[in-house]
C-alpha positions in Angstrom: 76.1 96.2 89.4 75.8 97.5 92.6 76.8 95.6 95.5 75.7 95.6 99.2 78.3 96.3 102.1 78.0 93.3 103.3 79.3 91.8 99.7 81.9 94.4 99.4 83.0 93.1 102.9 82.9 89.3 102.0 84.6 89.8 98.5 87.6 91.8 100.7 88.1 88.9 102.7 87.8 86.6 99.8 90.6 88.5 98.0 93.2 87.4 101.2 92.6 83.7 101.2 95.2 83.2 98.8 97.3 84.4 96.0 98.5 88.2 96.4 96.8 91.7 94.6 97.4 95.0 94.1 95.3 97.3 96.4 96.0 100.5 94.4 95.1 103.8 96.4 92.8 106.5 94.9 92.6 110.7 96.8 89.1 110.9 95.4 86.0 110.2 93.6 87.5 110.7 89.9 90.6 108.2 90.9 88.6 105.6 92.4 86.2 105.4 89.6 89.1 105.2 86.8 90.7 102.7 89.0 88.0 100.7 89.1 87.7 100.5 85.5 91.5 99.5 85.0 90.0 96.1 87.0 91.0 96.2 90.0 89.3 94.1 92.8 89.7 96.6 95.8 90.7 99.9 96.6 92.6 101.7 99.6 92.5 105.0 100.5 95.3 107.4 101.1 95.6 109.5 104.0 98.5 111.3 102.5 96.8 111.7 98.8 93.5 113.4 100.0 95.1 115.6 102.5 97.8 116.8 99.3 94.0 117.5 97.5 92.8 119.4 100.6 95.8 121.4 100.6 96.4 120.0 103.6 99.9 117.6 105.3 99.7 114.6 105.8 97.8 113.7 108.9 96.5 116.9 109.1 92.5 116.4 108.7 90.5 116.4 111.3 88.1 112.3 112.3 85.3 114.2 110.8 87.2 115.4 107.2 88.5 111.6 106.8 84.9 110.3 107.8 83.4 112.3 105.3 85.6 111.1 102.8 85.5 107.7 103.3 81.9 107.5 102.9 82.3 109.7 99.8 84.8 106.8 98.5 82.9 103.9 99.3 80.1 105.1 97.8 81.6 106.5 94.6 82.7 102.4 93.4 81.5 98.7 93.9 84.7 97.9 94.8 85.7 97.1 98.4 87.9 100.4 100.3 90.0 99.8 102.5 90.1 102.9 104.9 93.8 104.6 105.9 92.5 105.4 109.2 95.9 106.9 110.5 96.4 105.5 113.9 92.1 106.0 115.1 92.7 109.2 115.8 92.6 109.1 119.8 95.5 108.4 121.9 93.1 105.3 125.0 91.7 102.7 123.6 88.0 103.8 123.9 88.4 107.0 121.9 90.1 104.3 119.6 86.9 101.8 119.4 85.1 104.8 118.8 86.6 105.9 116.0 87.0 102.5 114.6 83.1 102.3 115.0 82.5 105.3 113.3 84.6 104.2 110.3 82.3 101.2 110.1 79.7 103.0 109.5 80.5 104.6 106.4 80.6 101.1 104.7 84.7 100.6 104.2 85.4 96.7 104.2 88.7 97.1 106.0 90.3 99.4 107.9 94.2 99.8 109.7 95.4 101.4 112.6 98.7 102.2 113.1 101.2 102.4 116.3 102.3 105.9 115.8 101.8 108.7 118.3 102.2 111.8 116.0 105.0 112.8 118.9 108.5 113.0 117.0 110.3 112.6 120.4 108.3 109.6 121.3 106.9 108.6 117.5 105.8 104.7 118.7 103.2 104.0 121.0 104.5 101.3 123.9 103.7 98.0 122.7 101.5 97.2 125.7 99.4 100.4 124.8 99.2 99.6 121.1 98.5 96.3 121.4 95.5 97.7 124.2 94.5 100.0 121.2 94.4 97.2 119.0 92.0 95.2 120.8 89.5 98.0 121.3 89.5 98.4 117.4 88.7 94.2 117.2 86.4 94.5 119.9 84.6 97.5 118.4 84.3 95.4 115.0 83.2 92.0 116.7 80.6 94.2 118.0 79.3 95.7 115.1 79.1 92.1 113.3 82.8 91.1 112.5 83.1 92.0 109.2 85.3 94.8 108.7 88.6 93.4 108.1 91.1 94.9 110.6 94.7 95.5 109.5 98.1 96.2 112.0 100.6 98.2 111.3 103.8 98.6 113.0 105.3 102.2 111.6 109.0 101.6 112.5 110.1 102.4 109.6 108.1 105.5 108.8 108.4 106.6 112.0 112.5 106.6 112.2 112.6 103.8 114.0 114.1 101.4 111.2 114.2 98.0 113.7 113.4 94.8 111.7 113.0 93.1 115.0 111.0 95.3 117.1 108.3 95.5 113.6 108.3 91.9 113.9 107.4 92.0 117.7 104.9 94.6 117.3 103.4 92.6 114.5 103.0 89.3 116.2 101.1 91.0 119.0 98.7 92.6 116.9 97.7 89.3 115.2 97.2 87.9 118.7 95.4 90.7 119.6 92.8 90.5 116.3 94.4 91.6 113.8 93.3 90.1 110.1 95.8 91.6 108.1 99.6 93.1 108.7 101.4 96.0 107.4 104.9 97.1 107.9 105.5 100.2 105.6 108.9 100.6 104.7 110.4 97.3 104.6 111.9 97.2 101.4 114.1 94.3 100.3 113.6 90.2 100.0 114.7 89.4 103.3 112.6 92.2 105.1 109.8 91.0 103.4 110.5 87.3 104.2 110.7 87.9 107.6 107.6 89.4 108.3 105.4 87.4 106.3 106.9 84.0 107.9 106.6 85.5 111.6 103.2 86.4 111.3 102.2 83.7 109.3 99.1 82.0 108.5 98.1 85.8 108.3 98.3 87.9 105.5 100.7 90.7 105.0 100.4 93.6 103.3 103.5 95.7 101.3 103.8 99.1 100.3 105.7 99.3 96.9 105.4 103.7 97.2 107.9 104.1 94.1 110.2 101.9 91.6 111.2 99.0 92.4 113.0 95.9 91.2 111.0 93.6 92.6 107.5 92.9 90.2 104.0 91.4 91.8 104.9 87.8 91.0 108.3 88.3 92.7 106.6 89.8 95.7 103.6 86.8 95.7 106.7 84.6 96.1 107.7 85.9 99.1 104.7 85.3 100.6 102.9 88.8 100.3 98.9 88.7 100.0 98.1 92.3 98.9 99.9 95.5 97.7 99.4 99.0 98.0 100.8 101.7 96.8 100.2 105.0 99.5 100.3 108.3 98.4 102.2 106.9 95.1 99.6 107.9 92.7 99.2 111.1 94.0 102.5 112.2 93.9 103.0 110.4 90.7 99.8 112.6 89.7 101.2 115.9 91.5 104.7 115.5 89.9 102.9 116.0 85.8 100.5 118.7 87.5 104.0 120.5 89.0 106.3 120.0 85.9 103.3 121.5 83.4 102.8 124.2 85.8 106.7 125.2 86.0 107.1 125.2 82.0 103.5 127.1 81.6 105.6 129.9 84.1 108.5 130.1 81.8 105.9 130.6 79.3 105.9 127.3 77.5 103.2 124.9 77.4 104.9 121.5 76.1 104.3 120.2 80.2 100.6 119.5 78.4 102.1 116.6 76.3 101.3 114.1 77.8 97.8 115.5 79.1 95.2 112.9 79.0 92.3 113.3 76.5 89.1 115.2 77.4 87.2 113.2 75.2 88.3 109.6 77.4 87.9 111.5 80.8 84.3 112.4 79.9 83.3 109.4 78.9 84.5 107.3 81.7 82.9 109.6 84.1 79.6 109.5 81.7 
């Protein structure tokens, strides 16, 4: 069945009225589309994951590479995307709401935009400015119909600026300023967790769960959480069997293909 944008959009928003779900996060066409058949209700992109497949760092594509591939995404599944859209790529708020318009037009139902500056001596934007940057990107959705689900995040912790507190802050100012959704990568344990979902509460909260972890979904729906996502987790997970093959085949050995999946089940999920 193939579904409009506009039901892609209302079944994203559906998914954060209640309960919590995993928002696993694909680097390409082929990952999306097997993802999609493991059913799940909604993908994410990773900004990390499909600049690893460009041979490229993270945050090192250009507005018009991520574009491109987020229209490439959402039309490779039925499911909702969610676009990693990095922190809008512009510094002002109007290069901001530009960006964020452009993303709209490739047919993601949600989108984030994070505080960070890319500057490693200044790595957080000043609240005032992000929460300015913020608005722009709620404004430029309210004005292309509402629809696109916006999503804060406050990089503290990623950005080596591990301060509960100062998340928290940055956080409550971007649900006042529009935001639908709110993201904290890094925070970790119960009573991170806790925190931010009951200070930003009735809004959902999203966690990043990027490697093991004691805690399971059910644990984390009990804390509150409304989605989950996993970042560049399945790409590295998906680099690290490329890698270890690829080391054995140099020593000459080929047992790193034992636990190659089967050409056989590839081609006929992508039949």
């Amino acid at each position: 069945m193939t579904l409009t944008i506009a039901q892609k959009r209302a079944a994203f928003r559906a998914l954060h009225e209640q309960g919590c779900f995993i928002l696993p996060n694909p680097w390409d066409v082929g990952s999306a589309r097997f993802l999609q058949s493991q059913g799940f209700k909604a993908l994410a992109t990773t900004s990390s994951g499909h600049a690893w497949s460009q041979g490229r760092r993270d945050g090192g594509e250009t507005r018009e590479a991520v574009l491109a591939h987020l229209r490439q995404m959402v039309t490779a599944t039925d499911l909702p995307v969610n676009a990693d859209f990095e922190n809008g790529f512009a510094r002002d708020p109007q290069g901001v709401a530009q960006s964020v318009r452009m993303a709209i037009d490739t047919g993601v139902a949600g989108l984030s935009i994070e505080d960070s500056t890319g500057d490693p001596a200044a790595p957080l934007f000043e609240l005032d400015v992000a929460v300015a940057r913020l608005r722009a990107a709620r404004g430029a959705i309210d004005q292309e119909g509402g629809d696109t689900l916006l999503v804060g995040r406050a990089e503290n912790f990623f950005a080596g600026r591990p301060d509960l507190d100062d998340a928290i802050r940055r956080l409550k100012a971007y649900a006042d300023a529009g935001a639908d959704c709110l993201y904290a990568p890094g925070i970790r344990t119960r009573e991170q967790i806790a925190a931010v979902v009951a200070a930003v509460a009735p809004k959902p909260v999203n966690l990043l769960v990027g490697g093991t972890s004691d805690l399971t979904l059910k644990d984390i729906e009990a804390l509150g959480v409304r989605r989950v996502s996993v970042g560049g987790a399945l790409a590295r997970a998906a680099w690290g069997g490329f890698m270890r093959a690829t080391r054995t085949l140099a020593e000459g050995r080929f047992d790193g293909f034992a636990d190659a999946a089967s050409g056989a089940e590839l081609n006929d999920l992508f039949r």
